[in-house]
PDB file of N, CA, C and O in Angstrom, chain B, residues numbered from 101:
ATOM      1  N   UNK B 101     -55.274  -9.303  98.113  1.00  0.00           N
ATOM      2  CA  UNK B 101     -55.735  -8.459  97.025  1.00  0.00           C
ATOM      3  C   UNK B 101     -56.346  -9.340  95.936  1.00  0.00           C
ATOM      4  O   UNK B 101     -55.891 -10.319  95.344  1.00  0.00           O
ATOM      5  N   UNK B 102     -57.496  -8.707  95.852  1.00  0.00           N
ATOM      6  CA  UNK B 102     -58.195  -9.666  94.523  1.00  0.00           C
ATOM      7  C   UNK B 102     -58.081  -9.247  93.618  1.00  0.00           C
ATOM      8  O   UNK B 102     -58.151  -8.019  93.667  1.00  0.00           O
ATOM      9  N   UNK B 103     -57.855  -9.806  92.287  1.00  0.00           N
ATOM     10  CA  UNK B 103     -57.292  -9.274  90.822  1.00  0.00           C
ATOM     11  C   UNK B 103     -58.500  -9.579  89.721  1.00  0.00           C
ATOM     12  O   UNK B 103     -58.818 -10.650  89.204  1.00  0.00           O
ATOM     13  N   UNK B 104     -58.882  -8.664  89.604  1.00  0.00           N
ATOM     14  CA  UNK B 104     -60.245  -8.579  88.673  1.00  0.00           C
ATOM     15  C   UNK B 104     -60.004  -8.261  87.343  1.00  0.00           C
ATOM     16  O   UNK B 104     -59.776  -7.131  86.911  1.00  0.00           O
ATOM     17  N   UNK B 105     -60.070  -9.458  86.609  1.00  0.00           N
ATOM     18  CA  UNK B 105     -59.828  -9.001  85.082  1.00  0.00           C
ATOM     19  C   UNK B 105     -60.830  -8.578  84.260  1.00  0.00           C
ATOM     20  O   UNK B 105     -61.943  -9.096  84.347  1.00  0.00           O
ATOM     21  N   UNK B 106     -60.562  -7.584  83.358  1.00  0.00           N
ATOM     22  CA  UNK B 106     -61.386  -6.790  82.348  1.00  0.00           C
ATOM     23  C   UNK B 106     -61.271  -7.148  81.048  1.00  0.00           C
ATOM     24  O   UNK B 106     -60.225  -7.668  80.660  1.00  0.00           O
ATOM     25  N   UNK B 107     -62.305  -6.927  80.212  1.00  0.00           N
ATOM     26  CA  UNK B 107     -62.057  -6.862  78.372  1.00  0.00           C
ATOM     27  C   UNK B 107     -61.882  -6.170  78.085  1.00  0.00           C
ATOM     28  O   UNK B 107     -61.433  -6.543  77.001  1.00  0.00           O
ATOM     29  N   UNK B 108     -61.797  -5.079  78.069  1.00  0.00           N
ATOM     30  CA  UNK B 108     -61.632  -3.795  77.776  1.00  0.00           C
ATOM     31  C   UNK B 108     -60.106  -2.899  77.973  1.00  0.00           C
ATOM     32  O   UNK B 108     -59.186  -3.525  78.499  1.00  0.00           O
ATOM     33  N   UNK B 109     -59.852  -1.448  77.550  1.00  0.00           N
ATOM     34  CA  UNK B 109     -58.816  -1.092  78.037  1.00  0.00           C
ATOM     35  C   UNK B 109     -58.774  -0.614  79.699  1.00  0.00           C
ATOM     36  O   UNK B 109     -57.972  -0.732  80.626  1.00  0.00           O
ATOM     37  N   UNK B 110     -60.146   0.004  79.494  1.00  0.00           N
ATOM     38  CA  UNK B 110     -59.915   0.360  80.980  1.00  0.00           C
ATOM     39  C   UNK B 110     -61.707   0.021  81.461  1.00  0.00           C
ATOM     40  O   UNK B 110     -62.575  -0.563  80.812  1.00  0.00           O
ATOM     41  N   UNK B 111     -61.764   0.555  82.625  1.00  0.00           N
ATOM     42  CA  UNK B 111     -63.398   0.937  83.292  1.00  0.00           C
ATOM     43  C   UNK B 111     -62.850   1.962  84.235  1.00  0.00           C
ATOM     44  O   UNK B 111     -61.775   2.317  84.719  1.00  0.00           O
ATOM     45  N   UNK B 112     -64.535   2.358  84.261  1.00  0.00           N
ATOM     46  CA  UNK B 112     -64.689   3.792  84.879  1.00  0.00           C
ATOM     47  C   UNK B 112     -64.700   3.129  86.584  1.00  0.00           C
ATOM     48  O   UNK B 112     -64.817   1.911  86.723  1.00  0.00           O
ATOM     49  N   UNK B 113     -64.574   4.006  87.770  1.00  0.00           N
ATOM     50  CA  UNK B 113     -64.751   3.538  88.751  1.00  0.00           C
ATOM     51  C   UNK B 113     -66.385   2.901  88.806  1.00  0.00           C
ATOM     52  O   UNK B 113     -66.788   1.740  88.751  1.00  0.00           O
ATOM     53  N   UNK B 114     -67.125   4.234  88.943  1.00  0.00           N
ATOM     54  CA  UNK B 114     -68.365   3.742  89.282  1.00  0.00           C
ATOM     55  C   UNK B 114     -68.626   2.195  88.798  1.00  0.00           C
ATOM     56  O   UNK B 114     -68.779   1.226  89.542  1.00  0.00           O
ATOM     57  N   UNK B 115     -68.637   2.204  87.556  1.00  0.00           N
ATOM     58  CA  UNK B 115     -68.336   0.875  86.706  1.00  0.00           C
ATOM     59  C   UNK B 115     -67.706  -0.468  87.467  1.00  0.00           C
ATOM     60  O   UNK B 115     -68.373  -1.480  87.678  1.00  0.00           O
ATOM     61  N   UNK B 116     -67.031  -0.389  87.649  1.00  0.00           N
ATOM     62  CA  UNK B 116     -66.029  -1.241  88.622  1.00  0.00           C
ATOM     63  C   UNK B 116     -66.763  -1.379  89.727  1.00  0.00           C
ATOM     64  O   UNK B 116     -66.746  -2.596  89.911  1.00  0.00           O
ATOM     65  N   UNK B 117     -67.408  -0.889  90.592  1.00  0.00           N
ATOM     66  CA  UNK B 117     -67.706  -1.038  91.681  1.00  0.00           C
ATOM     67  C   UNK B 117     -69.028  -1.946  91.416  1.00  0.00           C
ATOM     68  O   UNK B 117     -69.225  -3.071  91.876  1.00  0.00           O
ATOM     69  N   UNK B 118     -69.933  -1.158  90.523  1.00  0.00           N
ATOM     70  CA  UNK B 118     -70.897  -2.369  90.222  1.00  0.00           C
ATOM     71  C   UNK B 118     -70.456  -4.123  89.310  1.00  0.00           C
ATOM     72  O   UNK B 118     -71.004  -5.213  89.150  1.00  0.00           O
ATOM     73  N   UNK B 119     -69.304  -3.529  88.977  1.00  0.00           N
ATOM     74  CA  UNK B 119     -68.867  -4.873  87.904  1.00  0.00           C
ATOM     75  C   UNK B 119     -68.638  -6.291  89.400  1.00  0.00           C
ATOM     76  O   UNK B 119     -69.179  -7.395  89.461  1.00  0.00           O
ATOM     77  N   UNK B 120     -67.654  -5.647  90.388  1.00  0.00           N
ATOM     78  CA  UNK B 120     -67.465  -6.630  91.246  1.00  0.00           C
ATOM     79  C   UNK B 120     -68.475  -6.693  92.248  1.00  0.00           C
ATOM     80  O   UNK B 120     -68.401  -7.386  93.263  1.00  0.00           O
ATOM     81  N   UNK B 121     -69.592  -5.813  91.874  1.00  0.00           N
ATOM     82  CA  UNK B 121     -70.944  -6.165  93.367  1.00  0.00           C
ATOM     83  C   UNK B 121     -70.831  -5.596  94.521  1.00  0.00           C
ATOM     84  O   UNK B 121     -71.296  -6.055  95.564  1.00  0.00           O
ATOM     85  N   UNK B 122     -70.036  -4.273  94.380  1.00  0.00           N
ATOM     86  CA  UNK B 122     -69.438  -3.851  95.713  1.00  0.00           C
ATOM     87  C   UNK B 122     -70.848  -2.861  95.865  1.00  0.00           C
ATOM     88  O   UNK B 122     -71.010  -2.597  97.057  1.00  0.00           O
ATOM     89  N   UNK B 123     -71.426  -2.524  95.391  1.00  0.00           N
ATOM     90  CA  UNK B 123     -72.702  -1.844  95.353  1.00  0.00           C
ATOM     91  C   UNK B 123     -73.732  -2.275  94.116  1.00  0.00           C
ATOM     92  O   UNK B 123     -73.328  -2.881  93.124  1.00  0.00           O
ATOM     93  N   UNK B 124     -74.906  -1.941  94.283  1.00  0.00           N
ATOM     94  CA  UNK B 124     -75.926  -2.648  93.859  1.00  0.00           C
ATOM     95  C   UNK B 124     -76.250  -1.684  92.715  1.00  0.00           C
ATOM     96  O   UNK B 124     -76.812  -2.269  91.790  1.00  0.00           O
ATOM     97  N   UNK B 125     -76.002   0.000  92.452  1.00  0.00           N
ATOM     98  CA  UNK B 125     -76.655   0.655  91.635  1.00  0.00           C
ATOM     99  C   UNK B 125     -75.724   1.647  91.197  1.00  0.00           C
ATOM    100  O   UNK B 125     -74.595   1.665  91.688  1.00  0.00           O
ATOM    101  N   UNK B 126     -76.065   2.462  90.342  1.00  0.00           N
ATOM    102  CA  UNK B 126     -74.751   3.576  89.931  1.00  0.00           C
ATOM    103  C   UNK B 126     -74.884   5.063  90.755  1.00  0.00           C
ATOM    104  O   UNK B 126     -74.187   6.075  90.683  1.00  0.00           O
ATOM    105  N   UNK B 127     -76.213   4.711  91.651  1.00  0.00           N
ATOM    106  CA  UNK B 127     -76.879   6.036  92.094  1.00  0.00           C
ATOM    107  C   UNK B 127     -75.680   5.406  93.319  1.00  0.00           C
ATOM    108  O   UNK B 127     -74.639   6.061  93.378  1.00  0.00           O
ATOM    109  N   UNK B 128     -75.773   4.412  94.095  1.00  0.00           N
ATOM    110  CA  UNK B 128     -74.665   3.713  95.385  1.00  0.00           C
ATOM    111  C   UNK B 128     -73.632   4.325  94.896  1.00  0.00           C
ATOM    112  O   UNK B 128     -73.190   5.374  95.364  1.00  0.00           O
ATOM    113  N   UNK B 129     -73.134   3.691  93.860  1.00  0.00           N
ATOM    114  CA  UNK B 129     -71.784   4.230  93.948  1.00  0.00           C
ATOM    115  C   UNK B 129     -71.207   5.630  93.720  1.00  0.00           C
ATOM    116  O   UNK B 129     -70.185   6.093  94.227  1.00  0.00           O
ATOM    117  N   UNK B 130     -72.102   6.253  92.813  1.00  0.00           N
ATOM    118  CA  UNK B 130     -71.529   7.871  93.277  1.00  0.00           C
ATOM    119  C   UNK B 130     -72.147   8.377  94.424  1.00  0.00           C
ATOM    120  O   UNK B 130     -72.368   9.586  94.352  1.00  0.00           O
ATOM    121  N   UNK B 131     -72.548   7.748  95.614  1.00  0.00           N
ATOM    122  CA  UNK B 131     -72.806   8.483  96.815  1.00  0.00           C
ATOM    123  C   UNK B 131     -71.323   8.060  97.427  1.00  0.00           C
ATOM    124  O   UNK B 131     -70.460   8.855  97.800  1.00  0.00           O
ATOM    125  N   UNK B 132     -71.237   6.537  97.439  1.00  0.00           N
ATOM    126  CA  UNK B 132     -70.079   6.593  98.339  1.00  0.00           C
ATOM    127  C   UNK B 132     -68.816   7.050  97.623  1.00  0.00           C
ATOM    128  O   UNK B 132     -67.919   7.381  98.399  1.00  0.00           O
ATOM    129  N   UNK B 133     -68.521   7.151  96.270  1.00  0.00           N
ATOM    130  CA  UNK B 133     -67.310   7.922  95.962  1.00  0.00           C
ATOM    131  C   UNK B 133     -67.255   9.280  96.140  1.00  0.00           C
ATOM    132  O   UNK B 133     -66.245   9.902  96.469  1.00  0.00           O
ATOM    133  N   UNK B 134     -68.679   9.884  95.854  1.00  0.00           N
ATOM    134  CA  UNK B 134     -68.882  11.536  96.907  1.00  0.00           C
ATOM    135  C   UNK B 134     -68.074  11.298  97.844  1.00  0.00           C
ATOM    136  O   UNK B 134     -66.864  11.513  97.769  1.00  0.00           O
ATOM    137  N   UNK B 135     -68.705  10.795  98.895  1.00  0.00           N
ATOM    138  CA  UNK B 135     -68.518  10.902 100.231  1.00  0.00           C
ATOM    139  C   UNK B 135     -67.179   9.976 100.473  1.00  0.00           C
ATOM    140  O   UNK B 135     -67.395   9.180 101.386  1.00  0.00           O
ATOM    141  N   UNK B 136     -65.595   9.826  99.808  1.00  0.00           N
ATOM    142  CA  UNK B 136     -64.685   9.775  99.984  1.00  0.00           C
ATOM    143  C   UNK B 136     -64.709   8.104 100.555  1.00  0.00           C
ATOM    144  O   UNK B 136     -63.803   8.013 101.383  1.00  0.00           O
ATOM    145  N   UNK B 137     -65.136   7.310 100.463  1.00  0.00           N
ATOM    146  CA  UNK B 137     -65.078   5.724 100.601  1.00  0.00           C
ATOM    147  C   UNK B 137     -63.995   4.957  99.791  1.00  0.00           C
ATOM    148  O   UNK B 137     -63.412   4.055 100.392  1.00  0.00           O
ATOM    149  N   UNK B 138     -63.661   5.203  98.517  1.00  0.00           N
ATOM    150  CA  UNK B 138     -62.611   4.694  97.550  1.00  0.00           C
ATOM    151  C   UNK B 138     -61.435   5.450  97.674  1.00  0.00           C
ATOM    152  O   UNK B 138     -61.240   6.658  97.806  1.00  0.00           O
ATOM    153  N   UNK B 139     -60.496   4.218  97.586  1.00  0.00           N
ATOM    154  CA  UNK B 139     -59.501   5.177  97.016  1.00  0.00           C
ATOM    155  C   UNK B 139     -58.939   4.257  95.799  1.00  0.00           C
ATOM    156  O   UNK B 139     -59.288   3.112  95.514  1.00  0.00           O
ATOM    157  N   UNK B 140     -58.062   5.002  95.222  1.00  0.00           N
ATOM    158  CA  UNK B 140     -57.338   4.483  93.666  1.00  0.00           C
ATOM    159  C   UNK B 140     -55.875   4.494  93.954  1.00  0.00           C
ATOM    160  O   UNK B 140     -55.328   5.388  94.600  1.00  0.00           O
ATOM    161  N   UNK B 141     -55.367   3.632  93.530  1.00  0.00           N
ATOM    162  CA  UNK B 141     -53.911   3.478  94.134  1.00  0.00           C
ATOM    163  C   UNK B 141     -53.598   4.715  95.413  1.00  0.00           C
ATOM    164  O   UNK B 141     -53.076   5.829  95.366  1.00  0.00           O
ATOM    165  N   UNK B 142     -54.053   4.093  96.266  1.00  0.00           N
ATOM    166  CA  UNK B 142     -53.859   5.011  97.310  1.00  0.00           C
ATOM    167  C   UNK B 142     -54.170   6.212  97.958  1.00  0.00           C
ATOM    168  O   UNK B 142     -53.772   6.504  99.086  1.00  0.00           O
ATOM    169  N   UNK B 143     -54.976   7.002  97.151  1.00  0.00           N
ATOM    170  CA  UNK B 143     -55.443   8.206  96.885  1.00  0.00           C
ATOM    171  C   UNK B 143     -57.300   8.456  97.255  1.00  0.00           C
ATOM    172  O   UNK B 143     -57.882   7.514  96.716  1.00  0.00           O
ATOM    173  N   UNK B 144     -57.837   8.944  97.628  1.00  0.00           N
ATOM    174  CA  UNK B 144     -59.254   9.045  97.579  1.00  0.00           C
ATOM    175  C   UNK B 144     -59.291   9.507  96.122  1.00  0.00           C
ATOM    176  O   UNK B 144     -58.406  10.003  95.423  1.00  0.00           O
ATOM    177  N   UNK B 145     -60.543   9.210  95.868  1.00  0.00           N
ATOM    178  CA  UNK B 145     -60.942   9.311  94.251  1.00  0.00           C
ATOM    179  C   UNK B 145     -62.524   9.689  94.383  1.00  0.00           C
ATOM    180  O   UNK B 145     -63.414   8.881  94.647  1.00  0.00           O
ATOM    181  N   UNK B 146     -62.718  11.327  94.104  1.00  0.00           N
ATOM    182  CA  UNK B 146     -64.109  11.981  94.538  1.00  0.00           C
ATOM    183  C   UNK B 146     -64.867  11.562  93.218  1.00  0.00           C
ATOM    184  O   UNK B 146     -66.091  11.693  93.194  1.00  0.00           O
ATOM    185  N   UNK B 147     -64.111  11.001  91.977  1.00  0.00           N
ATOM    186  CA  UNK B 147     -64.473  11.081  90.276  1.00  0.00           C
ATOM    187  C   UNK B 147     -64.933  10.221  90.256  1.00  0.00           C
ATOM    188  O   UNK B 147     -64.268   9.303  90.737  1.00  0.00           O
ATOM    189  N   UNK B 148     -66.073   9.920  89.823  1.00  0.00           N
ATOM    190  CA  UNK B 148     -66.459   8.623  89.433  1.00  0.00           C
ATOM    191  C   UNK B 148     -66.668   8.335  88.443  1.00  0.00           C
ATOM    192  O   UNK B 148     -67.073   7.181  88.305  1.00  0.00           O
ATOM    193  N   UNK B 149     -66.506   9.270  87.093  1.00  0.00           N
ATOM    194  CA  UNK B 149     -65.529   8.404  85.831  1.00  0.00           C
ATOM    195  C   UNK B 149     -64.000   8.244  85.789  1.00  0.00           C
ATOM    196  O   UNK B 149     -63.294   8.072  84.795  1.00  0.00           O
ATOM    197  N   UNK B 150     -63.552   8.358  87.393  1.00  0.00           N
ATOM    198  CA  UNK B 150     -61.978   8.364  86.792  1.00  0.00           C
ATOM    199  C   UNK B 150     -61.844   6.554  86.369  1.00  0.00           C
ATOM    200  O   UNK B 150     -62.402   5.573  86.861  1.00  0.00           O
ATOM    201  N   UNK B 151     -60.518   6.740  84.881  1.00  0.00           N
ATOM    202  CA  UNK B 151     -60.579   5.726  84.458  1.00  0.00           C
ATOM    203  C   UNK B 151     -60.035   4.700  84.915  1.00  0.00           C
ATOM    204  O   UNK B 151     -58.879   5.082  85.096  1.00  0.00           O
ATOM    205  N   UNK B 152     -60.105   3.306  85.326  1.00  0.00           N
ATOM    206  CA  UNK B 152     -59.036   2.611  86.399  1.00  0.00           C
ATOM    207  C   UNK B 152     -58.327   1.874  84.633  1.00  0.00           C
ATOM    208  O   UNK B 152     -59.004   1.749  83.612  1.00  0.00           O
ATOM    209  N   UNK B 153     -56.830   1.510  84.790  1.00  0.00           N
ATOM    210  CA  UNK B 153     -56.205   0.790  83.364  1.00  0.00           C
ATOM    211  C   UNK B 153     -55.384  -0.356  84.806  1.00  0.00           C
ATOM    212  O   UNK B 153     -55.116  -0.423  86.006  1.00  0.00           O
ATOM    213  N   UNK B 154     -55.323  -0.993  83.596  1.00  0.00           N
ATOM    214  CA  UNK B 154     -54.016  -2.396  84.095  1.00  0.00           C
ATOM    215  C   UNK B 154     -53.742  -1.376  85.156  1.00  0.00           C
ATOM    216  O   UNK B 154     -53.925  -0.164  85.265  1.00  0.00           O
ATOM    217  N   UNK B 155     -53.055  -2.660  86.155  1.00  0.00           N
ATOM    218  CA  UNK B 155     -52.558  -2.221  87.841  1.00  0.00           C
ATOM    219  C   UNK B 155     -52.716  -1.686  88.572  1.00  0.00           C
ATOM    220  O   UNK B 155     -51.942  -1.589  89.524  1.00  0.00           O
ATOM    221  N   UNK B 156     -54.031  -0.968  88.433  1.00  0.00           N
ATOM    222  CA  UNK B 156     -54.701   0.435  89.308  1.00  0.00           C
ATOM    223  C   UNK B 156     -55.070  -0.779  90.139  1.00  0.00           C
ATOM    224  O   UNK B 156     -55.205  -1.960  89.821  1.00  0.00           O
ATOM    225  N   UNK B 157     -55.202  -0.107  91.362  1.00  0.00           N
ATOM    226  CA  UNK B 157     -55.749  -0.778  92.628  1.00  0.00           C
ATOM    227  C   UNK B 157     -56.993   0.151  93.669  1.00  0.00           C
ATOM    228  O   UNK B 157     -56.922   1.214  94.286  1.00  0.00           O
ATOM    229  N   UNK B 158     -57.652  -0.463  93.551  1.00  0.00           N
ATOM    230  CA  UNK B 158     -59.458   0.105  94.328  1.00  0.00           C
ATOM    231  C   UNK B 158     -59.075  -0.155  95.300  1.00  0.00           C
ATOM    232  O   UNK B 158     -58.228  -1.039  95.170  1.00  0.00           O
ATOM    233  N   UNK B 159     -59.257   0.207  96.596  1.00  0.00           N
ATOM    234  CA  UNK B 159     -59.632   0.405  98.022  1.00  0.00           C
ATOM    235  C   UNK B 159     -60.986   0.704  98.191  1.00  0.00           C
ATOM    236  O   UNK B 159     -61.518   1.742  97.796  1.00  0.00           O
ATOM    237  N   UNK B 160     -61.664  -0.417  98.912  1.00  0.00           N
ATOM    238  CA  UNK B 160     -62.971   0.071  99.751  1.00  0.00           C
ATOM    239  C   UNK B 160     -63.075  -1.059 100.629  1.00  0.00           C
ATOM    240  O   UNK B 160     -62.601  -2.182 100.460  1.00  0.00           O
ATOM    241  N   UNK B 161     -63.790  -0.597 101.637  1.00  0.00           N
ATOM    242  CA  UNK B 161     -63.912  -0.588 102.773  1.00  0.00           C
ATOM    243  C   UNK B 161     -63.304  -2.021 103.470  1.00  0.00           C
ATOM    244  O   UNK B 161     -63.882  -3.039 103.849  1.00  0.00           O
ATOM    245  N   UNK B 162     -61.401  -1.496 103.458  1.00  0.00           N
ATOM    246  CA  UNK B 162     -60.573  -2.761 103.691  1.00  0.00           C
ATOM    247  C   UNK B 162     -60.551  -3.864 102.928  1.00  0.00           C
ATOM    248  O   UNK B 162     -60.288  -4.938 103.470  1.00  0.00           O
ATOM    249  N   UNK B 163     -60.891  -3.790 101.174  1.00  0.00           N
ATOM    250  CA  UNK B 163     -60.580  -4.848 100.868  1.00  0.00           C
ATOM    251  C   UNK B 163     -59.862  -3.846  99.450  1.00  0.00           C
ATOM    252  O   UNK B 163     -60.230  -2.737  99.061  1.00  0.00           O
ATOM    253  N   UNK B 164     -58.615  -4.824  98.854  1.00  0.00           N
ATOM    254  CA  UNK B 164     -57.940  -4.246  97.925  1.00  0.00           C
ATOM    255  C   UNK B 164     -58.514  -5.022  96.295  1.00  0.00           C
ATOM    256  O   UNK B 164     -58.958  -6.168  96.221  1.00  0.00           O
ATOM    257  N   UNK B 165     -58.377  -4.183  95.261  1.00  0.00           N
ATOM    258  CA  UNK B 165     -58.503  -5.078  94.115  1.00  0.00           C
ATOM    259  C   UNK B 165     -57.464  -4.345  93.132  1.00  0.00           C
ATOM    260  O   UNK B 165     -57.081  -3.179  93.032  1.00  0.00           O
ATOM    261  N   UNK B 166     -57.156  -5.622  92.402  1.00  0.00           N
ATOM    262  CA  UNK B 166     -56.370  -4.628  91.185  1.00  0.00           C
ATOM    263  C   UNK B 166     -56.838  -5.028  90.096  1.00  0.00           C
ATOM    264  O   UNK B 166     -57.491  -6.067  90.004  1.00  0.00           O
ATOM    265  N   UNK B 167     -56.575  -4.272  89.137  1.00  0.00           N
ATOM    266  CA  UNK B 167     -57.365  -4.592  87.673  1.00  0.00           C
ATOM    267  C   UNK B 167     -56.397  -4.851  86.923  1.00  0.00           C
ATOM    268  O   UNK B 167     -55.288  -4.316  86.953  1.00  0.00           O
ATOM    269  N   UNK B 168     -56.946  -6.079  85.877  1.00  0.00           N
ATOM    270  CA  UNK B 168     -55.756  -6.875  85.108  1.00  0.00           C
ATOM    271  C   UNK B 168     -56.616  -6.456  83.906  1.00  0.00           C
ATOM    272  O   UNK B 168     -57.732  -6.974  83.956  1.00  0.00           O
ATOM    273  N   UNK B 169     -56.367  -5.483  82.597  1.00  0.00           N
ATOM    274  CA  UNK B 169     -56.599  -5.841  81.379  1.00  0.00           C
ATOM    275  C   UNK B 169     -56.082  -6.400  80.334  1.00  0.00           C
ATOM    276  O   UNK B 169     -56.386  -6.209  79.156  1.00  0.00           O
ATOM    277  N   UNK B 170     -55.034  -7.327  80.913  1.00  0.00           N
ATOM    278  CA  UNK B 170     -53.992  -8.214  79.781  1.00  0.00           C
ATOM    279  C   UNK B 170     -55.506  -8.959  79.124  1.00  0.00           C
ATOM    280  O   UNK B 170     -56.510  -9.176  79.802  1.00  0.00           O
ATOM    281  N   UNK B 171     -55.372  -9.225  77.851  1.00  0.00           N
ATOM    282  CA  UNK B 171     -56.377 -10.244  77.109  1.00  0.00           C
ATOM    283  C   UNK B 171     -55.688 -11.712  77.447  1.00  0.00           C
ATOM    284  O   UNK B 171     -56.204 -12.748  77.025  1.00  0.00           O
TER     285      UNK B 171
END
């Protein structure tokens, strides 16, 4: 699991997905969060402003991340 730290309190998924390069555009990433590719601690996540905070963990396509917003 890779641990991706933030400045902020939180980020939005879509956000996240372009922050670590997992897709190239914001139009990418709400196709594949449409179409059920992510999940959020475990869960599919159809939202793509849902907000990820400290310890949330992304799922896509077999690789895990968690988000650290400690400063």
């Amino acid at each position: 699991m890779k641990e991706i730290p933030i400045k902020d309190e939180y980020i939005k998924l879509d956000q996240f997905l372009k922050f670590v390069n997992l897709v190239s555009s914001g139009i990418e990433a709400k196709m594949i969060i449409k179409d059920g590719q992510v999940k959020v601690n475990g869960e599919v996540e159809l939202r793509r402003g849902k907000k990820l905070h400290d310890g949330d963990q992304v799922e896509f396509e077999g690789n895990f991340y968690c988000i650290n917003a400690h400063q």
